[in-house]
RODO-2510 file (C-alpha; in nm, 4 decimals, decimal comma):
residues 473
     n   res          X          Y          Z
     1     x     5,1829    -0,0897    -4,3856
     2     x     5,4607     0,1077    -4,1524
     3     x     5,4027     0,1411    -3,7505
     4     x     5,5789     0,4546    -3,6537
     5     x     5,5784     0,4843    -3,2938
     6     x     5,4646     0,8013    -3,0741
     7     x     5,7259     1,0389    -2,9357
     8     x     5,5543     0,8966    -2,5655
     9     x     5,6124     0,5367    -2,6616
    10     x     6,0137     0,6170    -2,7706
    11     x     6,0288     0,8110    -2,4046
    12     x     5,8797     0,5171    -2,2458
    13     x     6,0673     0,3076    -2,4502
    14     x     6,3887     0,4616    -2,3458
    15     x     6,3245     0,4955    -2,0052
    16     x     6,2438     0,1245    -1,9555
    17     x     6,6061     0,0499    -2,0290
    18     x     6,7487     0,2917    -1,7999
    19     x     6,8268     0,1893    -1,3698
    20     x     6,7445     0,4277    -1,1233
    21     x     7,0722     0,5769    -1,0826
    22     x     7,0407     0,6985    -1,4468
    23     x     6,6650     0,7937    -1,4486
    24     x     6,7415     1,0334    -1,1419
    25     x     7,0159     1,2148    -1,3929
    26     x     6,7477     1,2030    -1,6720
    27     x     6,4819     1,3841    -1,4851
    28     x     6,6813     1,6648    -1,3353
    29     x     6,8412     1,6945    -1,7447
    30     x     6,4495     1,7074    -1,8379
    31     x     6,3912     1,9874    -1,5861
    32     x     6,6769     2,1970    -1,6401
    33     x     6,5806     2,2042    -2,0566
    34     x     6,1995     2,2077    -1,9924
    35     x     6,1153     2,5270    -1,7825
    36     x     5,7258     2,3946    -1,7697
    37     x     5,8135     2,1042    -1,6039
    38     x     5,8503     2,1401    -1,2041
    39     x     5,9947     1,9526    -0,9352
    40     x     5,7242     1,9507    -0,6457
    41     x     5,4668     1,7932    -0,4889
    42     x     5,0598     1,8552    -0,6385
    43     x     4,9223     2,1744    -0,5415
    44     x     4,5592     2,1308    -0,5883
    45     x     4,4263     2,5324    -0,6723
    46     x     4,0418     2,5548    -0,8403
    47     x     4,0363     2,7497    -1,1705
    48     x     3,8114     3,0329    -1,0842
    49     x     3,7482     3,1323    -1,4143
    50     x     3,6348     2,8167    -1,5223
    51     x     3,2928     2,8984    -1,6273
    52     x     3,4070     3,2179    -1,7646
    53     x     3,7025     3,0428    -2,0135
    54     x     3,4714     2,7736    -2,1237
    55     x     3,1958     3,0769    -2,2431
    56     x     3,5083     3,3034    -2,4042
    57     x     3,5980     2,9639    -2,6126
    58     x     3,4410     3,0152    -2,9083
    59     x     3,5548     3,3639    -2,9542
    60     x     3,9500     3,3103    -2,8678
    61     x     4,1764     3,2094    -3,1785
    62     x     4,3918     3,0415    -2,8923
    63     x     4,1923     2,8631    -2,6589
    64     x     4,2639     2,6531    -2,3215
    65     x     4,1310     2,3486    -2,4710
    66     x     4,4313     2,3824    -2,7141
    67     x     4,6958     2,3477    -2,4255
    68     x     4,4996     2,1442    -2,1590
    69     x     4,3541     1,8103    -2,2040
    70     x     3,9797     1,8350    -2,1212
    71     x     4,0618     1,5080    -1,8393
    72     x     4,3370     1,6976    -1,6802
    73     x     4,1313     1,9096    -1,4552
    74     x     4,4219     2,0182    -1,2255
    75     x     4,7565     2,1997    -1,3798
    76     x     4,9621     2,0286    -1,1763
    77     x     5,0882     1,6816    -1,1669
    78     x     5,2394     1,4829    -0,9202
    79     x     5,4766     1,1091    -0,9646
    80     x     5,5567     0,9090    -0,7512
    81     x     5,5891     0,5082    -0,6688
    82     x     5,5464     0,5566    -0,3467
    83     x     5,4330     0,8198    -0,1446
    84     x     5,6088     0,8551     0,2582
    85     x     5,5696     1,1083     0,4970
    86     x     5,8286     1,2759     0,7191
    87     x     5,7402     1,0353     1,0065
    88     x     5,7989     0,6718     0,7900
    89     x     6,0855     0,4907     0,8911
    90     x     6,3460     0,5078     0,5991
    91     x     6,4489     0,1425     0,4658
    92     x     6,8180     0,1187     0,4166
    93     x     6,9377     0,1182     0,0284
    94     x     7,2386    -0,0749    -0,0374
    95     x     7,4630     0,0907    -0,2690
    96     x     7,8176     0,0389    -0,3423
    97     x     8,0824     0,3798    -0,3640
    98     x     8,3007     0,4084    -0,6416
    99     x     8,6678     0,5482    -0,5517
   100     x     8,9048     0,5056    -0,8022
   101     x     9,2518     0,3915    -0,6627
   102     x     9,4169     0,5863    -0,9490
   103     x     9,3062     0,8634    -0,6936
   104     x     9,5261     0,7635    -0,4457
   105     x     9,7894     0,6828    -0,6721
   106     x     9,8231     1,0404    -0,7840
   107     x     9,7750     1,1558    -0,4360
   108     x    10,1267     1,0104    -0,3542
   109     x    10,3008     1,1886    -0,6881
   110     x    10,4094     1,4246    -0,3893
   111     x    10,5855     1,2323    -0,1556
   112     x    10,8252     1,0919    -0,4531
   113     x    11,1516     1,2916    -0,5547
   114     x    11,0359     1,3515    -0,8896
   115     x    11,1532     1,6419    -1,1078
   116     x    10,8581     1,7890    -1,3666
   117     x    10,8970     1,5768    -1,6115
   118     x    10,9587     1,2509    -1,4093
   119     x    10,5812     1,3535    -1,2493
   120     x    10,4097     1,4433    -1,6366
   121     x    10,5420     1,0665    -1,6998
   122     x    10,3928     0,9431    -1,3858
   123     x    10,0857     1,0895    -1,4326
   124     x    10,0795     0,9428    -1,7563
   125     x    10,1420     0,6014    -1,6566
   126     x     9,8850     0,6299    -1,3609
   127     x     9,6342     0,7077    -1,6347
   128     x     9,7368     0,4429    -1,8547
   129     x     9,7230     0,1396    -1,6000
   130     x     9,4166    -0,0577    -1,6761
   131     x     9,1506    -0,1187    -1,3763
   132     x     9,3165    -0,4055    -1,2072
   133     x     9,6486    -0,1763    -1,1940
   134     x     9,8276    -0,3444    -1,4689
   135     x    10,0211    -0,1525    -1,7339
   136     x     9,9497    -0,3674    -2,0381
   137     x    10,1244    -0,1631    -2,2981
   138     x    10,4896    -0,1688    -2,4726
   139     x    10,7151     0,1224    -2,2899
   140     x    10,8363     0,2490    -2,6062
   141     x    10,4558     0,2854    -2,7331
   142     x    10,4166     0,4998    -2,3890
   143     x    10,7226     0,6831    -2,5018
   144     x    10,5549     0,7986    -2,8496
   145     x    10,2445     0,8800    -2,6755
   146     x    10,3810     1,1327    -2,4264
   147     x    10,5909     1,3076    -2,7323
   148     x    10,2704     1,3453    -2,9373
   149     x     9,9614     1,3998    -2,6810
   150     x    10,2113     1,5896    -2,4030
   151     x    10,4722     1,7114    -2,6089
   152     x    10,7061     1,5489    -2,3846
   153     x    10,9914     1,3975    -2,6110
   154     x    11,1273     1,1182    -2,3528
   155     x    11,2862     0,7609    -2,4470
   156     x    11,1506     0,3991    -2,3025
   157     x    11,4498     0,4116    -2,0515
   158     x    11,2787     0,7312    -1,8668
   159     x    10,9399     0,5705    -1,8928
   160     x    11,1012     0,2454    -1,7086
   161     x    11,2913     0,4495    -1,4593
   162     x    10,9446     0,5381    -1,3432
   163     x    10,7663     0,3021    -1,3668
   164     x    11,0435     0,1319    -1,1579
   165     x    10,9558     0,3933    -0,8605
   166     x    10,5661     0,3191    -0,8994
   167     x    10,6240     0,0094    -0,8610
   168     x    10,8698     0,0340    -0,5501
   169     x    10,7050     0,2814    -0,3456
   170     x    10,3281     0,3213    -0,4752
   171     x    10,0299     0,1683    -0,2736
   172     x     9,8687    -0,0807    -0,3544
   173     x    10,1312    -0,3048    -0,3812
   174     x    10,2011    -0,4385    -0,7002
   175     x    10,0421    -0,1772    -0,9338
   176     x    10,2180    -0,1077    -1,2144
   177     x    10,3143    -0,4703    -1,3213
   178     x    10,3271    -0,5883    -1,6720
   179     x    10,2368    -0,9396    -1,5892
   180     x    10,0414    -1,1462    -1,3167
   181     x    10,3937    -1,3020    -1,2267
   182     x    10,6016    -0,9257    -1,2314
   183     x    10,2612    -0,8595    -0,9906
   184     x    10,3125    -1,0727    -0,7437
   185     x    10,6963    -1,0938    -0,7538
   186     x    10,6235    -0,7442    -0,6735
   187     x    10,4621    -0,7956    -0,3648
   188     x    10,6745    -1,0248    -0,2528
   189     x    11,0068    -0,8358    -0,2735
   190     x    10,8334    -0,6043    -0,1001
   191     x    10,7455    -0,7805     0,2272
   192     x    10,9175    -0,6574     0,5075
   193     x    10,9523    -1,0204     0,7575
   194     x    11,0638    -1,3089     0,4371
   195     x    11,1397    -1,6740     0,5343
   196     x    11,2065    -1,9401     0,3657
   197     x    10,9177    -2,0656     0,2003
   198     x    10,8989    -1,6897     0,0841
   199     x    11,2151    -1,6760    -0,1328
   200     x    11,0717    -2,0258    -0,2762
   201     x    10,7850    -1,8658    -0,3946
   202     x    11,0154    -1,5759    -0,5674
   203     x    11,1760    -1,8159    -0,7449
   204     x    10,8962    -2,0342    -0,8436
   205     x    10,7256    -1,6932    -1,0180
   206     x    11,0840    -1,6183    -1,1130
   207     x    11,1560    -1,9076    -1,2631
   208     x    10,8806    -2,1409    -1,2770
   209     x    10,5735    -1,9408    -1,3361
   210     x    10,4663    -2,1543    -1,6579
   211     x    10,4909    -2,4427    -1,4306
   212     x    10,3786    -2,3126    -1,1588
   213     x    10,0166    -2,1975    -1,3506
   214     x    10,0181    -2,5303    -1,5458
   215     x    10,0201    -2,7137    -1,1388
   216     x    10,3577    -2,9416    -1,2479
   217     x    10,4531    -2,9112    -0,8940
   218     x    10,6274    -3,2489    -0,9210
   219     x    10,8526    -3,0775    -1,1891
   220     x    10,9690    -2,7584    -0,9454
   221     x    10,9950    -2,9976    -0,7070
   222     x    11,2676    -3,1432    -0,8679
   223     x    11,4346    -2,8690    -0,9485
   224     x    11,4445    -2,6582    -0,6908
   225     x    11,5365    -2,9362    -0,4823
   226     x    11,3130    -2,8860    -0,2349
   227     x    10,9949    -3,1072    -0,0169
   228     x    10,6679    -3,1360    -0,1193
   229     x    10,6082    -2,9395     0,2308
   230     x    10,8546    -2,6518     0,0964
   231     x    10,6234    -2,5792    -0,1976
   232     x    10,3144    -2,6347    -0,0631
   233     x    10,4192    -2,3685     0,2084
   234     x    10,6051    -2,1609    -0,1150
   235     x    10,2421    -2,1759    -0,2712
   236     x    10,0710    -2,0694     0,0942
   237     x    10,2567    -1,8149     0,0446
   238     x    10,1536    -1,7256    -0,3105
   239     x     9,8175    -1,7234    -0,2719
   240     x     9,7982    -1,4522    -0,0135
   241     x     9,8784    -1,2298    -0,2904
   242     x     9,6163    -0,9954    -0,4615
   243     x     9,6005    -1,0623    -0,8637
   244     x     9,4397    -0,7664    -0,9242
   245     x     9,6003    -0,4675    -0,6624
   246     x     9,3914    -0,1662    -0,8782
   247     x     9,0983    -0,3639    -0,8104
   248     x     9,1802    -0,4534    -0,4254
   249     x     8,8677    -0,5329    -0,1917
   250     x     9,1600    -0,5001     0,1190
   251     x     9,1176    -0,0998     0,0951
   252     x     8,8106     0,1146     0,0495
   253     x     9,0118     0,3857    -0,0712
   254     x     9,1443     0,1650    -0,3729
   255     x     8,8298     0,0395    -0,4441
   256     x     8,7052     0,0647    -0,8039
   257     x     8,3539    -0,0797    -0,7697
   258     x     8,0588     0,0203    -1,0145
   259     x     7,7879     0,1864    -0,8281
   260     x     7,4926    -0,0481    -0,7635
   261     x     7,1569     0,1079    -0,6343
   262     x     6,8761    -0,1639    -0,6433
   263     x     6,5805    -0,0386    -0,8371
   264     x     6,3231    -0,2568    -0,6153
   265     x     6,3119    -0,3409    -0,2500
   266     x     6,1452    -0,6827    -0,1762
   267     x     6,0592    -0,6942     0,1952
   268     x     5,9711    -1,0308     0,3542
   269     x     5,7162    -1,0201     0,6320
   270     x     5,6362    -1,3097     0,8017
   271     x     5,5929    -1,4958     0,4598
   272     x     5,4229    -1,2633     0,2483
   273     x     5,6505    -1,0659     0,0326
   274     x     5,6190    -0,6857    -0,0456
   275     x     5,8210    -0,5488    -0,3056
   276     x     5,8095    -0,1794    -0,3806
   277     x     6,0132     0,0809    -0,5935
   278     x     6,3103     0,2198    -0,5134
   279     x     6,1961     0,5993    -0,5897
   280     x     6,3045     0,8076    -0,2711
   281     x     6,5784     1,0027    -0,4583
   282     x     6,2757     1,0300    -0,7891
   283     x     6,1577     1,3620    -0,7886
   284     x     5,8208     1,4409    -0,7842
   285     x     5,6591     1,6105    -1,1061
   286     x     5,4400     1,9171    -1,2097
   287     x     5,3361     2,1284    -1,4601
   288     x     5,4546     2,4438    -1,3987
   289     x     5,1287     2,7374    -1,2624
   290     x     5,3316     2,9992    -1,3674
   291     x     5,3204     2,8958    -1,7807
   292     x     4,9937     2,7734    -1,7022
   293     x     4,8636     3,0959    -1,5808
   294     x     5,0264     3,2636    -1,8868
   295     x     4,7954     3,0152    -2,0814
   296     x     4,5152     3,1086    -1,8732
   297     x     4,5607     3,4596    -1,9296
   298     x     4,6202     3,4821    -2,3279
   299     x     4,3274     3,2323    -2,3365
   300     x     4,0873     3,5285    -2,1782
   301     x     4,1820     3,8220    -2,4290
   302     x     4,0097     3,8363    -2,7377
   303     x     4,2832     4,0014    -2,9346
   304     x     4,5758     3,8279    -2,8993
   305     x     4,9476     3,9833    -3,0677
   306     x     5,2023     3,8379    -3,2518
   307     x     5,4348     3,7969    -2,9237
   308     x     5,1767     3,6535    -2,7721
   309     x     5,0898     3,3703    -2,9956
   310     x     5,4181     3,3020    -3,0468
   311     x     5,4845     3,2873    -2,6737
   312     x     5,1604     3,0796    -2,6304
   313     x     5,2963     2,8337    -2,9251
   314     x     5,6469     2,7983    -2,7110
   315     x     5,4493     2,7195    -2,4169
   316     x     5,2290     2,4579    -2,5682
   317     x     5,4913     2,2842    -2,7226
   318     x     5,6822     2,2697    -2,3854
   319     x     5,3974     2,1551    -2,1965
   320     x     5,3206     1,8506    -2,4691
   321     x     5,6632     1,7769    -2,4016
   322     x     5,6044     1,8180    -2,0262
   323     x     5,3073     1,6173    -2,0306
   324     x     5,4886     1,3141    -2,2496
   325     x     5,7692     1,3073    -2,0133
   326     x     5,5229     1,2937    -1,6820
   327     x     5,2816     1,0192    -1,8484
   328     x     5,6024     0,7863    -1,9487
   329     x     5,7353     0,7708    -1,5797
   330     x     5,4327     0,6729    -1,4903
   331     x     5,3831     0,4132    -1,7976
   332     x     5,7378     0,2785    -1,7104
   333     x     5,6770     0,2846    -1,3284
   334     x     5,3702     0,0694    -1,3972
   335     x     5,5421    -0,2012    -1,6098
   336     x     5,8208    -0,2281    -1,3868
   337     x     5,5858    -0,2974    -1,1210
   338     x     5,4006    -0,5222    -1,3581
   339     x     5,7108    -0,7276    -1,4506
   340     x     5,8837    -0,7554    -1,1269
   341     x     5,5425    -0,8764    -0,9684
   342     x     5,5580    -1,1562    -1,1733
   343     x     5,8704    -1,2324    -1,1289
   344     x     5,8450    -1,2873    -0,7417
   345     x     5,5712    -1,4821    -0,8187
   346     x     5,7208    -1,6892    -1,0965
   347     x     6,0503    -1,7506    -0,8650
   348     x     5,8175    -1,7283    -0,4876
   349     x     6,0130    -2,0415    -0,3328
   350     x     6,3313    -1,8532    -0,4112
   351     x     6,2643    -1,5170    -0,2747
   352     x     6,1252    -1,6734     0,0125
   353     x     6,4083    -1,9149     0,0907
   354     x     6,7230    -1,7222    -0,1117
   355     x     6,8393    -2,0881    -0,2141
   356     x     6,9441    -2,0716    -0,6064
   357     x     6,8312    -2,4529    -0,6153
   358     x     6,4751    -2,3284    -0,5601
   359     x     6,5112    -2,1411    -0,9239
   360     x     6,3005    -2,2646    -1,1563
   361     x     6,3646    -2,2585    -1,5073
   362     x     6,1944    -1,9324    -1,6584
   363     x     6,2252    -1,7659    -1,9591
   364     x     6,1919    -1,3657    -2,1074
   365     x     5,8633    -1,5369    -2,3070
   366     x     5,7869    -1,6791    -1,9676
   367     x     5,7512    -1,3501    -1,8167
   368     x     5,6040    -1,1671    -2,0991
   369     x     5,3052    -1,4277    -2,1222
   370     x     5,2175    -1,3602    -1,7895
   371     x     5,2202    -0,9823    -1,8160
   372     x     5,0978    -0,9604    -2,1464
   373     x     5,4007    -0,7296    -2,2282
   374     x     5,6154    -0,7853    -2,5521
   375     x     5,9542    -1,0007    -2,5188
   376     x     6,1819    -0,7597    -2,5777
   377     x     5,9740    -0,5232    -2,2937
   378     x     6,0529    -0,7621    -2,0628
   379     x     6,4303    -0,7385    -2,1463
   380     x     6,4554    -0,4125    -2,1274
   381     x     6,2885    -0,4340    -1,8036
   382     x     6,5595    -0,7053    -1,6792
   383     x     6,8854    -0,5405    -1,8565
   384     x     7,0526    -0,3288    -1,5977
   385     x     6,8296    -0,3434    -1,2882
   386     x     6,9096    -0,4657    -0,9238
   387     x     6,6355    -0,6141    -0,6840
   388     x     6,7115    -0,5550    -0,3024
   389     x     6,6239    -0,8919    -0,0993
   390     x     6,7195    -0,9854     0,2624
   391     x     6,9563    -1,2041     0,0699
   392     x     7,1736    -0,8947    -0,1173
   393     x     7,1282    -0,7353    -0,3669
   394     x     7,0696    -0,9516    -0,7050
   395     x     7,0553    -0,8773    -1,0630
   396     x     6,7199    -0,9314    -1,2395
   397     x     6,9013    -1,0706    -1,5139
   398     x     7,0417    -1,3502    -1,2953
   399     x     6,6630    -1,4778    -1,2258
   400     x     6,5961    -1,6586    -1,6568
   401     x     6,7580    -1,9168    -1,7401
   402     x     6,6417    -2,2340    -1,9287
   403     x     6,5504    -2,5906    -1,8545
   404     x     6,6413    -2,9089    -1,9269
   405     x     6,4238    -3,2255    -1,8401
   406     x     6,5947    -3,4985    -1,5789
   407     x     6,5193    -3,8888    -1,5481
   408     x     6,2011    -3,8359    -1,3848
   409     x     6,0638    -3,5762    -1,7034
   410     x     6,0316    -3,2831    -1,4581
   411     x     6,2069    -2,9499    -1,6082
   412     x     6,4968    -2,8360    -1,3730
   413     x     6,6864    -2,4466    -1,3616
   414     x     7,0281    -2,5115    -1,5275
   415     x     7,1519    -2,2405    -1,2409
   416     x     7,0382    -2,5832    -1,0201
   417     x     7,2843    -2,7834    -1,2426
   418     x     7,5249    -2,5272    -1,1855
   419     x     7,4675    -2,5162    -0,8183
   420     x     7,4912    -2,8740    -0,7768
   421     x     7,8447    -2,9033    -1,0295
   422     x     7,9746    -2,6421    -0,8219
   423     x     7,9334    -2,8322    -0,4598
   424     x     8,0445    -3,1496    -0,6452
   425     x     8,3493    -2,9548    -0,7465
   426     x     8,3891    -2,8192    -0,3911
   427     x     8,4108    -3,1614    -0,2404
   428     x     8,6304    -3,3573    -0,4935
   429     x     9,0055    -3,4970    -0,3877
   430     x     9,2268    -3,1755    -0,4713
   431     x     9,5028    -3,4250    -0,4942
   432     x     9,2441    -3,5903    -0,7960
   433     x     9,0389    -3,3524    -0,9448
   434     x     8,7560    -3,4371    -1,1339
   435     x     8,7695    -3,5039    -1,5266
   436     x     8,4315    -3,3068    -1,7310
   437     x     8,3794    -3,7026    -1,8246
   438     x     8,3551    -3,7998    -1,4790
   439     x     8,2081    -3,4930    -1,3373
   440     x     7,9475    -3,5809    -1,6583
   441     x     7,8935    -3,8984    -1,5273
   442     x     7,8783    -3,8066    -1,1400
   443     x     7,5639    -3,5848    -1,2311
   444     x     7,3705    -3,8582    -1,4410
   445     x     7,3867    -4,0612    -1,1045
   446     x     7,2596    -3,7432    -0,9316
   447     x     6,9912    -3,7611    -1,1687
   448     x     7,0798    -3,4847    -1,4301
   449     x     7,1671    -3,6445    -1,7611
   450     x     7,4137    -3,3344    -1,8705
   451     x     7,6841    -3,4587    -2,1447
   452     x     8,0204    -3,3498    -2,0975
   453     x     8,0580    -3,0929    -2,3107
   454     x     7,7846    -2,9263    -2,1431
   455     x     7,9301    -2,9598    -1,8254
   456     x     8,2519    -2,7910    -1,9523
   457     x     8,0037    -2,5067    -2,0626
   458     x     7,9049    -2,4612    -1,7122
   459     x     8,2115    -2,5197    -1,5723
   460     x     8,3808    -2,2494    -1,7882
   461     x     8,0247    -1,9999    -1,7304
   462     x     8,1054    -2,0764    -1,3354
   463     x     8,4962    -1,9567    -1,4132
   464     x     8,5925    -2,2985    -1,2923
   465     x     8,9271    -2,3955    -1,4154
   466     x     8,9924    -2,8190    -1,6276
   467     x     9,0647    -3,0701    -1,3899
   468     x     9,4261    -3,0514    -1,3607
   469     x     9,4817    -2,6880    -1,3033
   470     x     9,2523    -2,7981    -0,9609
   471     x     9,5321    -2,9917    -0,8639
   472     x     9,6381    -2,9414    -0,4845
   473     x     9,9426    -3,0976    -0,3091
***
């Protein structure tokens, strides 16, 4: 036995997985290749000639039946989550902008005193740094790459004297660097008011970086010769700095954030939550009169030519496909509904309060049982898609997790666990950080029995640096 699937289950199928964002792209590529599909709202017409096609049916060899589903009494269709008028009041959507800052590196090619080929190198590099606005390549591999994709025959030397400039001059500060230490020596050497405690923390990244990232401060103390107030100033200092300069939040224009457009809007009013589609941008969808008129028409003639069969046969085919594409927005439209319904009310203290505590544990089978929707239905549901709350915008995604059972048998969120670790980490001595042992055993007196090389699990999943790399002076 083999269960091949229908071409309107693959299109739903597809769909599911997609976020808004994309499906908007999708339907205006389905309209542009299908001319029987329409964007528009439902014209409601009356076939006239009803009466007359139904008695001309038996003597047509292509027939309206053959083209029109006897349910669909109208030509036209219409889709749409949510229907507003010109008069509702428009809810905002949050979405994030994407401006690459390799745009405004390239923008200041032009204010540098580079000849043609110093600029074709430039350009290079700019496209070569990696999204946080390092350059994490060998020069000499750069080299080879602008003699064979540029045709540019140029040695490492003239690929450093560059990159020498970007660094230098280019904004934001610090792209360009090799290394997190050449990154934020970088910005420092380019300060314009230095003190003290800032050509300390030069030398420490200079110098001491290893030991400086490992926390021996006691170590640079020593030999630098300097107070524990020096470095702890040196390190104030330090961590001003931006890591990541291609990736800077400072600076909309050197912003590189993905675009995030929620595909649901829940709405809390006065306790009772509402949560619709985000669809405004979603066209709506027709069948095209004109090709159905053309239908109507060849329908009507008794004698039908070769053009026109074959013309009718185009149509058809076009308006299946039509018809397959309109019925699996709506199928997907429905489960989404379906599965984020249950969700809210799976998770209803959480929406309600926005506390991650209030999580309970819940699981893609979790979901699925409720909806009676398969498993993997419910992930593709989940994978990719936003949900808009008064709280920001939150991945569905970030909603399962699984359980674990504490002293008094009652299943608890391990995104609780987390929350709790993480507040326990927050208030620890920064002079004595916390072992995973003890953090282990701090949490069984809290009442979650987590060993500790779970903890270090979450720890590491929360991007919580060991113990001693917590260190503070």
């Amino acid at each position: 036995m083999q269960q091949k699937l229908s071409p309107q289950q693959i299109q739903v199928i597809k769909l599911l997985e997609i976020p808004v964002m994309e499906l908007e792209q999708r339907i205006k590529r389905e309209i542009e290749e299908n001319p029987v599909l329409e964007e528009g709202a439902e014209v409601d017409e009356d076939l006239d000639n009803d009466e007359e096609l139904e008695n001309s049916n038996n003597n047509d060899e292509f027939t309206l039946d053959d083209y029109i589903n006897e349910e669909d009494q109208t030509p036209s269709y219409k889709l749409k989550a949510n229907n507003y008028s010109k008069d509702d009041k428009a809810k905002p959507i949050i979405q994030a902008a994407e401006t690459s800052y390799r745009e405004l590196l390239r923008s200041q090619l032009l204010l540098q005193d580079f000849n043609e080929n110093e600029k074709q190198i430039a350009r290079f590099l700019i496209d070569t740094l990696d999204d946080d606005g390092y350059i994490r390549r060998e020069l000499d591999s750069v080299a080879d790459d602008l003699a064979f994709k540029q045709n540019l025959n140029v040695e490492s030397e003239d690929v450093s004297k560059v990159l020498e400039v970007i660094k230098e001059n280019f904004d934001p500060v610090g792209v360009g660097a090799e290394s997190l230490a050449d990154c934020l020596l970088i910005q420092l050497r380019r300060k314009e008011k230095k003190t003290f405690y800032t050509k300390v923390a030069e030398e420490i990244l200079s110098d001491y970086f290893e030991e400086f990232s490992k926390k021996h401060y006691q170590k640079i103390i020593k030999q630098l010769e300097i107070s524990e107030d020096d470095i702890k100033q040196a390190i104030e200092e330090i961590i001003k700095l931006n890591p990541k300069p291609g990736n800077s939040s400072g600076n909309s224009a050197t912003k590189n954030i993905a675009v995030v457009t929620p595909d649901f809007v829940l709405e809390n009013n006065d306790g009772e939550l509402y949560v619709t589609l985000n669809s405004r941008n979603t066209p709506e969808l027709r069948l095209s009169k004109y090709y159905t008129n053309m239908l109507t028409e060849i329908s009507v003639q008794k004698k039908q030519t070769k053009d026109q069969k074959k013309g009718a046969t185009f149509v058809k085919q076009k308006m299946d496909s039509a018809r397959w594409f309109i019925d699996a927005i709506k199928q997907r439209e429905q489960t989404l509904m379906h599965t984020i319904e249950a969700i809210i009310k799976y998770q209803h203290q959480y929406f309600l309060e926005g506390d991650e505590t209030k999580l309970k544990p819940m699981r893609l089978k979790d979901i699925a049982a409720i909806t009676d929707l398969d498993i993997s239905t419910i992930s593709r549901v989940s994978n990719s898609k936003y949900i808009q709350t008064e709280f920001g915008v939150k991945k569905l995604k970030s909603f399962f997790s699984e359980g674990i059972m504490n002293e008094e048998g009652e299943e608890i969120s391990t995104k609780e666990i987390k929350k709790i670790l993480q507040e326990v980490i927050i208030e620890e001595d920064k002079k004595k950080p916390l072992t995973d042992d003890k953090l282990s055993l701090l949490l069984k007196d809290k009442g979650y029995p987590i060993a500790r090389r779970t903890v270090a699990k979450y720890r590491e999943q929360l991007k919580i640096p060991v113990g001693r790399l917590r260190k503070e002076l």
